[in-house]
N, C-alpha and C positions, 0 to 999 in steps of 0.2 A: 504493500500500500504506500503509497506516495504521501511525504509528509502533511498535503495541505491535507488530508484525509486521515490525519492520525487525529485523537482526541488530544486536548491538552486540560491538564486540571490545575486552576490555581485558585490557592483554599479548599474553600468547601463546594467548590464548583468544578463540577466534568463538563469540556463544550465538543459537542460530539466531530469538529472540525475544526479546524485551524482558520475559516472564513468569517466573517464578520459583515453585518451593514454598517457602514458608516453613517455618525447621525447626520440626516441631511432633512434641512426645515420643510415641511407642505404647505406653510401656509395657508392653514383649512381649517383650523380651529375656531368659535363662536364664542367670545369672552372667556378663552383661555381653557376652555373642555373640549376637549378629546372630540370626533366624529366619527360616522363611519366609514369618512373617506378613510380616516387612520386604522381603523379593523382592520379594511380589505387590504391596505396598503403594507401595515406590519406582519399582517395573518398571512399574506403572499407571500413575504419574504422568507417566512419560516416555514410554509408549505413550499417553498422552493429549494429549503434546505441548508442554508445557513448555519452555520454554530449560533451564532450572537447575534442578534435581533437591538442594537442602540437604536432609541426611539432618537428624535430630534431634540436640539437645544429647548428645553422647557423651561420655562422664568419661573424664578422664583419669588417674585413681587409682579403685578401690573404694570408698574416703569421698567421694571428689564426688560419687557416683550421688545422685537425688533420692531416688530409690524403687529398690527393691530388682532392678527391673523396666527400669531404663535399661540401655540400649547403651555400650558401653565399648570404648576402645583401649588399655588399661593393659597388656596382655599381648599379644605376635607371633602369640599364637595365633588371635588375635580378626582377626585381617588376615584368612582366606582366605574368612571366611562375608561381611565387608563386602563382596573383591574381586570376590564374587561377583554381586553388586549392580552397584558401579561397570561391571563389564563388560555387565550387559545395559543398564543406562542409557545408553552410549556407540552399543551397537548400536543403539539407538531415535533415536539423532542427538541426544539432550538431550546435559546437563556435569552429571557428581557432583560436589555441594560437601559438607562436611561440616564440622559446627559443635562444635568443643572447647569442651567448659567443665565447668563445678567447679562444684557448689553448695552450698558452704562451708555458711552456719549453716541453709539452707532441705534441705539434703541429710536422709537416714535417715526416709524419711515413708512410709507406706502410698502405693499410686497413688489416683489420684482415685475411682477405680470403686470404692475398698477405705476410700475417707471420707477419705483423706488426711492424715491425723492426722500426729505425729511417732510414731515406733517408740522403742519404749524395747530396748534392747539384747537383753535374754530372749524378745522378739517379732522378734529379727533386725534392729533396728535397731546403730546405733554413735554412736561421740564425734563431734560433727559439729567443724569447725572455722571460725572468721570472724577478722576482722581485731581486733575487741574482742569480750569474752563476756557478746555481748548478743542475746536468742534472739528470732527473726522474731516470735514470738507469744508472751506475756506467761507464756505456764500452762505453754510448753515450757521443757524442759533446755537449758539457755545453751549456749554451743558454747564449745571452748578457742581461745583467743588464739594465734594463730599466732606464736612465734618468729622471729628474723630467720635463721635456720638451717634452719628449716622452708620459710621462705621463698624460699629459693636451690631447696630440693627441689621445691618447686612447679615454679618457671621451668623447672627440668627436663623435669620432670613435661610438662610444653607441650610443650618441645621434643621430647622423645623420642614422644611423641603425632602432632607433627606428621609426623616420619619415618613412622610407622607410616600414616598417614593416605596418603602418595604412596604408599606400596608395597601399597596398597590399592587405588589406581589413582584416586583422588579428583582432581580439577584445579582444585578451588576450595576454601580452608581459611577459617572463621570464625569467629573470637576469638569467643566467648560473653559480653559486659561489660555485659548486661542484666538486666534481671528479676528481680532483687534477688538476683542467685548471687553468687560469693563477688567476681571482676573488680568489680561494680558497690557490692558491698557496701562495696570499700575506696575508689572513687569518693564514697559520700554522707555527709557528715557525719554522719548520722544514722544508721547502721551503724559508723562508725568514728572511734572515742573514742581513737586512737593517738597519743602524742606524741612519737613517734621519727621517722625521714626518713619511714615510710609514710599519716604521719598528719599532720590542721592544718592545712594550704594548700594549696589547689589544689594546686601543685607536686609536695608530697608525697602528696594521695591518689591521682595520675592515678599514680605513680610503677612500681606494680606491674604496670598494665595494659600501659606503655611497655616496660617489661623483659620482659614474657610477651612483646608481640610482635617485641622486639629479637631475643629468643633463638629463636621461630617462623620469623623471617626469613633466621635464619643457613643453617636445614637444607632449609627450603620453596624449592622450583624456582624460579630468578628469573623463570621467562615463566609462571607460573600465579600466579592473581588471588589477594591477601590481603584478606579482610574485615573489619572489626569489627560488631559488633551492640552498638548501644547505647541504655540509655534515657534520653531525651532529658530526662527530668524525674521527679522523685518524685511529684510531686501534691501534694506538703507543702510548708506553710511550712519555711525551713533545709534545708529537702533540697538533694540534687543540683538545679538546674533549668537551663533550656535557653542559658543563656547562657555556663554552664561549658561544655555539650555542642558547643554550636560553637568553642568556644578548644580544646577537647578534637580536635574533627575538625578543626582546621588543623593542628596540630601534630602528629598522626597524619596527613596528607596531607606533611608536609614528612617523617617518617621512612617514607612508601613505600609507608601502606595505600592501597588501591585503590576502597574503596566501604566507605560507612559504612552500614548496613542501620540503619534509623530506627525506634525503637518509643519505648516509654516505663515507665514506671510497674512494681512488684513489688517494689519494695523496703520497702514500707510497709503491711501488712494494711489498715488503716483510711484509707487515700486514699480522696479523692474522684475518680471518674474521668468526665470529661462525656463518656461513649461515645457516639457518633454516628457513620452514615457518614464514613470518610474522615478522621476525628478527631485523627489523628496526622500526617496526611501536613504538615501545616504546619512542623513538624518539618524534617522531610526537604528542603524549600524552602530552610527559612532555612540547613542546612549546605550545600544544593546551591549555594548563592550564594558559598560560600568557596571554590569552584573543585572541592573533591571527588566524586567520584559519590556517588550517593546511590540506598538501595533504599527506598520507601514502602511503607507497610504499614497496617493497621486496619481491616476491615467493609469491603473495599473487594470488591463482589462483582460488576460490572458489566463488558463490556468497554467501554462509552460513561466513566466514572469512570476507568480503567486507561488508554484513550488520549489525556483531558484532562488528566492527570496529567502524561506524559509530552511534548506537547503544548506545553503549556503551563512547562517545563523544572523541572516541583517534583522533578524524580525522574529516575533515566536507566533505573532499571527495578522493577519492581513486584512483591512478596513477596506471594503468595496462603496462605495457611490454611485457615481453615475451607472458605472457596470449595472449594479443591482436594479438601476431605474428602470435603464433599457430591458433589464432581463430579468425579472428576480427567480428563475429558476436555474441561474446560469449554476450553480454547487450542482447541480443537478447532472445537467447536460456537459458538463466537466467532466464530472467522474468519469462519464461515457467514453468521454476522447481519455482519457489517463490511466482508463482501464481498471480503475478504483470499486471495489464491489461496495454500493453504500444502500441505504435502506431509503426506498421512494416510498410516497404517501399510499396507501392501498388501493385509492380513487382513481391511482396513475399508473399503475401497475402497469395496464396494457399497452401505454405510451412507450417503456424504459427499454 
């Protein structure tokens, strides 16, 4: 059996492949609950065969939502239409992960289908927030500076997120410290002009991410897997770049996360980004080398690439997106070309 097809188990969790979906937004959610565009959308993925089923970035407060259109766990209510998900992904034999995050100063923006803009408040937008009030994009409304008071609300905010996320039936939680949302905002100097403990030196911008996941660790199951997502580099000179990211993931490997999910870049409209096959997973190498696991990720749409990867130790498991868009049965129809003997849904039998 070819390794994308071996299980791997980290904690108290078996995932019966080394494949994963990447969290990628729908923007299809109704004041922050779950629909059933997200049933058929997540249920797909795990009838298609998947290991790991990561639902999208879900906000943890109402102002973290990007777009008016995100998923959210800010309220108990929002539990019973996620758990409704969680439970058919488990009967498919995949693991629900689910990905918290904030999108501090990129938050309050039309969806992509709607141009994306920022929303100005009488269009249903709000006050966005960041670590300094410095706005993604030059033409938008700056965000408010978050307080050190506000900031303790945050950590909260996670924490009580994270609760709601197991009583939702999830077994996989992933810090969101990517993509230039608000965790990643206070990571790059270049988002974060602060001269108090959260600002200035390494030490002090990694500061907030370490306490979100101090406080996520307290109430999250000790045998179900903690992730972080993170970008490995801004693409800018002065940014965040890859050398921090790896001091970043030893030190988040010595306080008990479990796998760093490797991406990069969104914090900087006007980076350059050399997108290419596979582009990012160099990334994912050089933290997998500090002992952490590590998820690869980028244009990676083969399964001959997903088991070189692996393979070859850049990665212990491999994050699909768009792949999964266009196909979510592709685990499937993989095995077929790799010659992998795996177990299809019984509905499909006649299909394999």
């Amino acid at each position: 059996m070819t390794k994308t097809y071996q299980p791997i188990t980290i904690k108290g969790i078996t995932f019966r492949n080394r494949i994963g979906l990447s969290p990628m937004c729908q923007y299809s959610a109704i004041e922050g609950f779950a629909t059933d565009w997200h049933f058929v959308h997540y249920g797909s993925r795990a009838v298609g065969g998947a290991g790991l089923i990561l639902v999208e970035a879900t906000a943890i407060t109402p102002e973290g939502r990007i777009t008016p259109q995100d998923l959210g766990i800010w309220n108990d209510d929002q539990i019973a239409g996620l758990k409704r998900i969680t439970h058919f992904i488990h009967e498919q034999g995949a693991i629900a992960g689910i990905q918290l995050g904030h999108a501090g100063r990129k938050a309050s923006h039309a969806s992509p289908v709607n141009g994306g803009k920022q929303l100005a408040e009488k269009d249903g937008g709000w006050q966005t927030v960041a670590p300094s009030p410095l706005p993604f994009v030059g033409s938008e409304k700056g965000p408010k500076e978050l307080n050190l008071s506000e900031l303790d609300t945050l950590i909260a905010q996670f924490k009580a997120a994270a609760v709601r996320a197991e009583k939702a039936g999830f077994r996989v939680l992933e810090i969101h410290g990517a993509h230039g949302y608000l965790l990643h905002q206070f990571l790059s100097p270049l988002s974060n002009k602060r001269t108090d403990a959260y600002g200035g030196s390494f030490e002090n911008r990694i500061r907030l991410l370490l306490e979100v996941t101090l406080a996520v660790q307290a109430v999250w199951p000790k045998n179900y897997p903690l992730f972080v997502r993170l970008s490995a580099t801004d693409w800018t000179d002065g940014g965040w770049n890859p050398e921090e990211t790896v001091k970043l993931s030893e030190i988040l490997h010595q306080q008990g996360v479990d796998l760093i999910d490797c991406s990069s870049g969104g914090n900087v409209p006007s980076a350059s980004i050399p997108v290419a096959p596979g582009y990012q997973v160099p990334f994912s190498q050089a933290i997998h080398k500090t002992g952490i696991r590590t998820a690869a990720v980028g244009l990676i749409t083969t399964g001959e690439q997903i088991n070189a990867i692996l393979e070859e130790e850049k990665a212990d498991m491999v994050f699909l997106g768009r792949q999964l868009l266009r196909n979510p049965y592709f685990p499937l129809l993989s095995s077929l070309e790799t010659g992998d003997e795996v177990s299809w849904p019984k509905q499909y039998l006649r299909a394999k």
